[in-house]
C-alpha positions in Angstrom: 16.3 8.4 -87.1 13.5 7.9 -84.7 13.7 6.8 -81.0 11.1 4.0 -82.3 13.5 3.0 -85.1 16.5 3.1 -83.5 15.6 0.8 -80.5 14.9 -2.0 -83.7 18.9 -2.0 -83.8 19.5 -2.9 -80.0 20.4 -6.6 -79.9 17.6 -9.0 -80.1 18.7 -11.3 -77.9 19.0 -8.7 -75.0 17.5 -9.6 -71.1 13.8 -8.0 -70.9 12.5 -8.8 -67.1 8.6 -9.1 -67.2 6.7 -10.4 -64.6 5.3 -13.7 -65.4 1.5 -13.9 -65.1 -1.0 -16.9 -63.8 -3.7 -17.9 -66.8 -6.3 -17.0 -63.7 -7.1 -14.1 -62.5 -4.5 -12.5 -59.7 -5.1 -10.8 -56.1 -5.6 -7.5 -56.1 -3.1 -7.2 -54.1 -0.7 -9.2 -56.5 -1.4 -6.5 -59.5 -0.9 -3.8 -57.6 2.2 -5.1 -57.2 3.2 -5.3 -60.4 1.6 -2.3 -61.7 3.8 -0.3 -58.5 7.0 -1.2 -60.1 6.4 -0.5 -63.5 4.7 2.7 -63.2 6.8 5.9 -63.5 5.7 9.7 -62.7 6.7 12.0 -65.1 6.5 15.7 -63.9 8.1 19.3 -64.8 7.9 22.6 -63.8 4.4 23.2 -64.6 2.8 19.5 -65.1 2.4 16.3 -64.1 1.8 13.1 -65.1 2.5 9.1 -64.8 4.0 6.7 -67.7 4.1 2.8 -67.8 7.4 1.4 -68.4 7.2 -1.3 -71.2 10.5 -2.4 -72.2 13.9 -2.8 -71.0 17.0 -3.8 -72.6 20.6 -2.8 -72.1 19.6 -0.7 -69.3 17.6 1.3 -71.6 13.6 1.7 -70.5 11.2 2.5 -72.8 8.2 3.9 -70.8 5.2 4.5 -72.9 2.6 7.5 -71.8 -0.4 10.1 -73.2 1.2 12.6 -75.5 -0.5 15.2 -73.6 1.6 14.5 -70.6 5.1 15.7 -72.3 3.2 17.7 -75.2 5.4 20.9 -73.7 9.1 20.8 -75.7 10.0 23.6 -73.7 9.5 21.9 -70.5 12.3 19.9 -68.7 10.8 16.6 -67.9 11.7 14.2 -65.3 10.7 10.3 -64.7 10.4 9.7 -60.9 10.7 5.3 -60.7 8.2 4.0 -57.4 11.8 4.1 -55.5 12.0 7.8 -56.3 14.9 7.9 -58.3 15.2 10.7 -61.0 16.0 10.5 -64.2 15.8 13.2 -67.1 14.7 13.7 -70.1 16.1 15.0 -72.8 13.6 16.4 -75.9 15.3 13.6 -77.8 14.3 10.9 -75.8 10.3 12.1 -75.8 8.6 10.5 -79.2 5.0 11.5 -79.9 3.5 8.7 -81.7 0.9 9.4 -84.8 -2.7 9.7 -84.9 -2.9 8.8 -81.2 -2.6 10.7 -78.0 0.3 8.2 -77.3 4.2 8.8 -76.7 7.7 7.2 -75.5 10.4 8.3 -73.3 12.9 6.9 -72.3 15.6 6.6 -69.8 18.8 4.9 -68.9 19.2 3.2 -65.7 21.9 0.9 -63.6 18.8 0.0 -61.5 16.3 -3.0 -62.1 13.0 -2.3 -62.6 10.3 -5.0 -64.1 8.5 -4.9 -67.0 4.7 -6.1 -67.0 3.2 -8.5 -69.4 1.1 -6.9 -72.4 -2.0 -7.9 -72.3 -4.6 -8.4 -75.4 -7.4 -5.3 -74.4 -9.7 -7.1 -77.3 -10.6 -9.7 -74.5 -11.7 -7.1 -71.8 -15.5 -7.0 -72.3 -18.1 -4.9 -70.1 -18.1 -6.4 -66.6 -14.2 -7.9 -66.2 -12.0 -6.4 -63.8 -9.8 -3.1 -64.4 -7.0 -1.1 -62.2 -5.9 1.8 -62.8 -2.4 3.1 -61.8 -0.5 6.2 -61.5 0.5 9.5 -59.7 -2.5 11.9 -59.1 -1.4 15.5 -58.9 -1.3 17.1 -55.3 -4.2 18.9 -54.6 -5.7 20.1 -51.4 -7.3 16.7 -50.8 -3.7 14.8 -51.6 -1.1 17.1 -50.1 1.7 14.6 -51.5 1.5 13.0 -55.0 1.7 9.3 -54.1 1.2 5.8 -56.1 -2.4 5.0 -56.5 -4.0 1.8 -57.6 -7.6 1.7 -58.1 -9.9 -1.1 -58.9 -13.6 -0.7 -61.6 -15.2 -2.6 -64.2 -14.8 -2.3 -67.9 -18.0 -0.3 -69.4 -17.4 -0.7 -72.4 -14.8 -1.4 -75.8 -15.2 0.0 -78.9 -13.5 -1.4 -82.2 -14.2 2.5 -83.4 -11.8 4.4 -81.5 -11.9 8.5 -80.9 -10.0 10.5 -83.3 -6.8 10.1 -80.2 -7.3 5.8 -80.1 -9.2 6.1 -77.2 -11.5 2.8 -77.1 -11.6 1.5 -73.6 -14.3 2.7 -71.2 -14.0 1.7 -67.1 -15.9 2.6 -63.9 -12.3 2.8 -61.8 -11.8 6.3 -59.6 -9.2 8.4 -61.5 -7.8 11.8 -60.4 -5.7 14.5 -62.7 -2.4 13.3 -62.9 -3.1 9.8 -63.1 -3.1 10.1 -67.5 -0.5 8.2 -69.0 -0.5 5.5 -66.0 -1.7 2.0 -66.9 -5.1 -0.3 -67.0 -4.9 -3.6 -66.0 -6.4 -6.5 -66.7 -7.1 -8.9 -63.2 -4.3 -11.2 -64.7 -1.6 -8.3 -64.1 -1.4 -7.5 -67.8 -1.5 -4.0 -69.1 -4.6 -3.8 -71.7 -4.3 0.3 -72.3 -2.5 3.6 -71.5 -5.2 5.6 -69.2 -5.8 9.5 -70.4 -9.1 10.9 -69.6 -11.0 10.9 -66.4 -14.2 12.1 -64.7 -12.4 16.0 -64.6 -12.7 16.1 -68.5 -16.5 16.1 -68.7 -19.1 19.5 -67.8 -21.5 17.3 -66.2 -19.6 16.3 -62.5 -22.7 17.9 -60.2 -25.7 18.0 -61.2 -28.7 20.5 -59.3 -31.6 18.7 -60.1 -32.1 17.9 -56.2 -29.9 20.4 -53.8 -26.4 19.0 -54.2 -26.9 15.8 -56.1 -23.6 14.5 -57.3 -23.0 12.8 -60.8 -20.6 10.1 -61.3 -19.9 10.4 -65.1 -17.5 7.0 -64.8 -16.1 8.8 -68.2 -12.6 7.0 -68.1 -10.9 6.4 -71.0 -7.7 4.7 -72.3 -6.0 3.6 -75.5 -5.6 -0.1 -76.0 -2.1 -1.5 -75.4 -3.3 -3.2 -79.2 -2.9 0.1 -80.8 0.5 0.7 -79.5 1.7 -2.6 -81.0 0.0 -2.1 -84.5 2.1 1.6 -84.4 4.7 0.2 -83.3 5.0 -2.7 -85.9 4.6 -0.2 -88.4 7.5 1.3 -87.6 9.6 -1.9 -87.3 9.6 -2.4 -83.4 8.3 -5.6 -81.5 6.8 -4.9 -78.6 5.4 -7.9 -76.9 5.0 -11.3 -78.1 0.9 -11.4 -78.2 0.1 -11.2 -81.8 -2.7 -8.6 -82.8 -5.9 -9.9 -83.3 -8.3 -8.0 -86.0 -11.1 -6.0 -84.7 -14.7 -6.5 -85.7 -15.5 -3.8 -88.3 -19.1 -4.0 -88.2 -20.7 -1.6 -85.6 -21.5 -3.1 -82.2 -23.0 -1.5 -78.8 -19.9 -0.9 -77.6 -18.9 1.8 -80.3 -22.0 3.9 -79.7 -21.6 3.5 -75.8 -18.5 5.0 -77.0 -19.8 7.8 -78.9 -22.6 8.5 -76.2 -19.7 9.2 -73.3 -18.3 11.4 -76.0 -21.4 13.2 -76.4 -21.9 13.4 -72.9 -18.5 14.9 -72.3 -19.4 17.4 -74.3 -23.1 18.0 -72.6 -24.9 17.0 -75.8 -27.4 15.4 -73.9 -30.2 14.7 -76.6 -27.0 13.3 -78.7 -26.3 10.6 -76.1 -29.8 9.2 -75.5 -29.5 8.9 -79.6 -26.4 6.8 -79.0 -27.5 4.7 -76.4 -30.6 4.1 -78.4 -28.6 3.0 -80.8 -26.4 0.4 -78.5 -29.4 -1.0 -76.6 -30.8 -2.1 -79.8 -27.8 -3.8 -80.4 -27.4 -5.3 -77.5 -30.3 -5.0 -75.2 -28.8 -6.8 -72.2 -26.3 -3.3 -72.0 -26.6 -2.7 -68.6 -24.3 0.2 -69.1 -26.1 1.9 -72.0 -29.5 1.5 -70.2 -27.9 2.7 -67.7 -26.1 5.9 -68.7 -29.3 6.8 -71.3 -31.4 6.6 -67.8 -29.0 9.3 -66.3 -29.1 11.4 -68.8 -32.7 11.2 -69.2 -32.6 12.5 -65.2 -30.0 14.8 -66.3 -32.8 16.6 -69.0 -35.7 16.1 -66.6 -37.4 13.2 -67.6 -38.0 11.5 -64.7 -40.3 8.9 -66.2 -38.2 7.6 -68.4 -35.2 7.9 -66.1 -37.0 5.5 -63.8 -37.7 2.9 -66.5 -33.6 2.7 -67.6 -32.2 2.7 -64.6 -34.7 -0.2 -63.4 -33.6 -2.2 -66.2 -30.1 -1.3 -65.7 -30.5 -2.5 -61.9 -32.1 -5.7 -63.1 -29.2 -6.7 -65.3 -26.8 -5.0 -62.8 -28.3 -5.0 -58.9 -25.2 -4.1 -57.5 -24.8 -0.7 -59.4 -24.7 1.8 -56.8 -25.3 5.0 -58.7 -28.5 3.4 -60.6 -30.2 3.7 -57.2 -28.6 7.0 -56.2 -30.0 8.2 -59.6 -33.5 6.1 -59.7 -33.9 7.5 -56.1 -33.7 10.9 -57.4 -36.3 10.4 -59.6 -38.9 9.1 -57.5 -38.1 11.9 -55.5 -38.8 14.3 -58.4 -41.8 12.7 -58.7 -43.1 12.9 -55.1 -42.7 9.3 -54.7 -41.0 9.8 -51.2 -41.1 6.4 -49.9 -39.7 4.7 -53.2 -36.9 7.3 -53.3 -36.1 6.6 -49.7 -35.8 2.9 -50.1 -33.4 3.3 -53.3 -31.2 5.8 -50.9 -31.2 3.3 -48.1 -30.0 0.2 -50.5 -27.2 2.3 -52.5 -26.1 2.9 -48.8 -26.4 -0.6 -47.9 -24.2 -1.6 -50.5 -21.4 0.4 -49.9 -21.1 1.0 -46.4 -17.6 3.2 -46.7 -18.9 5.1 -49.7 -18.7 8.6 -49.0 -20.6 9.6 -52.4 -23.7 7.4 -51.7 -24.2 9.1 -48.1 -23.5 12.6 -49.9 -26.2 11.7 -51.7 -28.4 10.4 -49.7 -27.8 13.4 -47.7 -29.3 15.9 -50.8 -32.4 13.4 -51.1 -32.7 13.9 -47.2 -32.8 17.7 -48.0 -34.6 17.8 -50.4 -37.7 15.6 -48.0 -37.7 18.3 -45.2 -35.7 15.7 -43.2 -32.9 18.4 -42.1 -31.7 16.4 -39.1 -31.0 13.1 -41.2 -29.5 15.7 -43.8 -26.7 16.5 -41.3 -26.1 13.3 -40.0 -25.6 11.7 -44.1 -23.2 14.5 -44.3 -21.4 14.3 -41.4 -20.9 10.5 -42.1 -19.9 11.5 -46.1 -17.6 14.0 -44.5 -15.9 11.1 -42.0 -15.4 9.1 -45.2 -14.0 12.2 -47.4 -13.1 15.4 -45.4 -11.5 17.5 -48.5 -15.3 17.5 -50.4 -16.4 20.4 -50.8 -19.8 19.6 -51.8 -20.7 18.2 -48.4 -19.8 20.6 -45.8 -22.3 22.5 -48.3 -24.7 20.4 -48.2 -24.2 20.2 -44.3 -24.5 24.0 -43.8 -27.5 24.1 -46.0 -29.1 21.8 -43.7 -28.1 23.5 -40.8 -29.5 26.8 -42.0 -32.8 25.5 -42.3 -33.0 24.2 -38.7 -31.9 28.2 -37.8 -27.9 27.3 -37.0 -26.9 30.2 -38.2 -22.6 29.9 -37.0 -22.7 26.1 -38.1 -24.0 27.2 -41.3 -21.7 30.0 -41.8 -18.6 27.7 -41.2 -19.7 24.5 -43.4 -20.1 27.3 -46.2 -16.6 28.9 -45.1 -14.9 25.5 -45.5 -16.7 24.6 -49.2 -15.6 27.9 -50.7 -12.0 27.4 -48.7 -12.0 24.2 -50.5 -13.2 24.7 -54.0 -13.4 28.6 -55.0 -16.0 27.7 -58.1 -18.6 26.2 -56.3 -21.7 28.4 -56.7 -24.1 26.9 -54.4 -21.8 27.6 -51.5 -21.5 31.5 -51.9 -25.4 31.1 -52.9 -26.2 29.4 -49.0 -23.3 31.8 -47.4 -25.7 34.5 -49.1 -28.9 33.5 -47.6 -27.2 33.4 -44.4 -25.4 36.5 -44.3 -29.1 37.6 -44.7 -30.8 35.9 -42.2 -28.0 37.5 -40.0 -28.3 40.7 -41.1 -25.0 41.5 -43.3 -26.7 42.4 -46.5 -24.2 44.0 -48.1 -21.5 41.1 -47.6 -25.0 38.5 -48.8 -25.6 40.7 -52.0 -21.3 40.4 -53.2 -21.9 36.3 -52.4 -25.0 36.4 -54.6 -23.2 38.2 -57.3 -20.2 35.2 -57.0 -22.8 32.7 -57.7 -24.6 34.5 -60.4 -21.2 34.5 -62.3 -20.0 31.3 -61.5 -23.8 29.7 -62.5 -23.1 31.7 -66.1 -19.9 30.3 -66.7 -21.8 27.0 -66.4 -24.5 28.1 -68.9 -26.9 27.4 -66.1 -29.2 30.4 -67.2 -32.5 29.0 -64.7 -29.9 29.2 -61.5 -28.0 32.5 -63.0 -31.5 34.4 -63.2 -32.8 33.1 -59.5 -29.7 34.9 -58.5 -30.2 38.3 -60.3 -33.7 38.1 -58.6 -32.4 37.2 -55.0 -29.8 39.9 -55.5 -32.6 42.4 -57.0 -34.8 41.5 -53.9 -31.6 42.7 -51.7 -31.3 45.9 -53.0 -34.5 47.2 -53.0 -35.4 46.0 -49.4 -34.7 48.1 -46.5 
């Protein structure tokens, strides 16, 4: 018998503790709460992950995750509760549901830990409130894998869902290790299990201006909905909401869908398609003007960039990246003051941002403003000191004022910090030149030639070859 079916013979009447819920819209502060005690890391020897515990009754939690996060049978799993008690897990207690990248667990516990309200995901349209919770993995940035709670925006909700349920799209700030944690709706209710983030998609930098970063904002989750249909079908209630149908004709929503899909997998011709398609729809889509405005910038068409993300800003003038990316454009263009201006107001509206000054930074750059350069950068690096990408940026800018041992060190602490970032062994190579150490300048060259391959960036891979080519031949 299943683990779903044989929680349908625990006694009805049985305690479950949920946390009660205001009908408006709770602090911050107050769902983070909630979310903290019901969210579970679940880790083994060679993964990690976070779950979101659902249920309780007799003792017994039922924690519901992303099947990806215990797809290993051969691992020994553990579920760490926010008070750091352990509990493991046997194989017979992990239950991959079907057709969805959705499983249980469960656990058995003296201890009392609360249960959220579910929450109906159909009613979380573009522009409501979203956190996300979980346990990011350690990294060099984190040292320690601690709770994390961050706040976005809804982009968008399909009624088509990807082959693995995922339907919900949301601006919020997610790191690996966080799939399987919980979104939340800004009433404390949990609307869908999180499972992909920004780290799944190709297109995270983008060269079209030194160093200019890409936000893809490509989070998804499945709807806490489709749990409940699965798991009425197989004779357990979960929650008292009942499930409300979905639309079945196709809406803007389901090709916003589609186009993050395509754009995960770099099919950038395929998404303007879709986001055609959803801004005919619906053409006050801020996020499908929006997103077919980037990846118009992304294929060079600055033009047309320019006219979607100004309609994007008009529906949405608070969208930071639309004038990171609009600035770009203008700057593409030649249109130096314009570009400067959109720079200066993505700044303005976030203060604390570390990604609009790393920007602005690039754009700096990119204008022969090499002083300002450094300064963005050493304000990005303030903000975030464990990005790679800006100590490179920094050390670019330094080499083209002639600081030769500044540069060397930004581009010694990029390539200490992320290993696959071409442009930094491609600087560190133009400085080992300038210095003299060509043989050391021609091995950096050939590290960025391979790691510009791997990223099918054949323009970059061949400016390399000729760089390195240049090298050799010279005295």
């Amino acid at each position: 018998m299943s683990y779903l079916n044989q929680l349908v013979s625990l006694a009805i009447g049985s305690t479950i503790v949920l946390y009660a819920t205001a009908s408006l819209g709770l602090s911050a502060t107050e769902v983070a709460r909630i979310a903290k005690g019901a969210t579970v890391k679940i880790e083994s020897d060679t993964s990690q992950g976070s779950g979101q515990i659902i249920q309780q009754q007799g003792g017994q939690y039922l924690v519901l995750t992303a099947a990806h996060v215990v797809k290993d049978r051969r691992s020994k799993y553990t579920a760490i509760t926010f008070d750091n008690r352990r509990y493991q897990l046997s194989p017979e207690s992990i239950e991959t549901l079907p057709g969805v990248d959705l499983a249980v667990v469960r656990f058995r516990s003296d201890f009392r830990y609360a249960v959220p309200k579910l929450g109906d995901a159909n009613a979380s349209t573009e522009g409501t409130t979203a956190y996300v919770s979980g346990f990011p993995s350690s990294t060099v940035a984190i040292d320690l894998s601690i709770f994390s709670f961050t706040d976005g925006k809804i982009t968008a909700n399909s009624s088509r869902p990807l082959k693995d349920g995922y339907a919900l799209i949301y601006s919020n700030n997610t790191l690996p290790g966080m799939s399987g944690g919980g979104v939340f709706n800004d009433r404390g209710e949990l609307i869908a299990i999180h499972g992909r983030g920004d780290v799944d998609t190709k297109i995270t930098i983008s060269e079209i201006d030194p160093n200019i970063r890409i936000k893809t904002g490509f989070n998804l989750g499945i709807p806490i909905n489709t749990f409940q249909q699965l798991a009425t079908k197989l004779g357990l209630k979960i929650g008292s909401r009942p499930i409300v149908a979905r639309a079945t004709s196709p809406k803007a929503d389901d090709f916003i869908l589609s186009g993050f899909e395509r754009v995960s997998k770099a099919d950038l011709p395929g998404s303007i398609v879709e986001f055609t398609k959803a801004i005919a729809l619906n053409p006050k889509s801020a996020t499908a003007k929006f997103w077919r405005g980037t990846c118009k910038l992304l294929m060079g068409e600055s033009q047309g960039a320019i006219a979607d993300l100004s309609a994007a800003i008009a529906l949405n003038p608070k969208k930071v990246e639309a004038y990171i990316y609009r600035g770009s454009a203008y700057a593409k263009l030649g249109d130096k003051l314009q570009a400067t201006i959109d720079l200066d107001r993505a700044v303005s509206l976030t203060p604390q941002s570390d990604f609009a000054y790393g920007n602005r930074c690039a754009l700096k750059f990119q204008l022969g403003k090499f002083n300002d350069a450094i300064s963005d950068c050493d304000r990005a690096i303030q903000l975030s000191n464990k990005n790679a990408v800006y100590y490179s940026s920094r050390g670019a800018a330094s080499y083209q004022l002639n600081r030769y041992p500044a540069a060397l060190l930004d581009q010694n602490t990029a390539i200490g910090l992320d290993r696959n970032l071409p442009q930094a062994y491609y600087h560190r190579g133009l400085i080992k030149t300038a210095i003299g150490q060509k043989q050391s300048a021609i091995i950096d060259l050939q590290a960025a030639a391979k790691l510009y391959l791997d990223r099918q960036d054949n323009q970059k891979y061949q400016q390399m070859l000729k760089k390195i080519a240049e090298l050799q031949t010279s005295r």
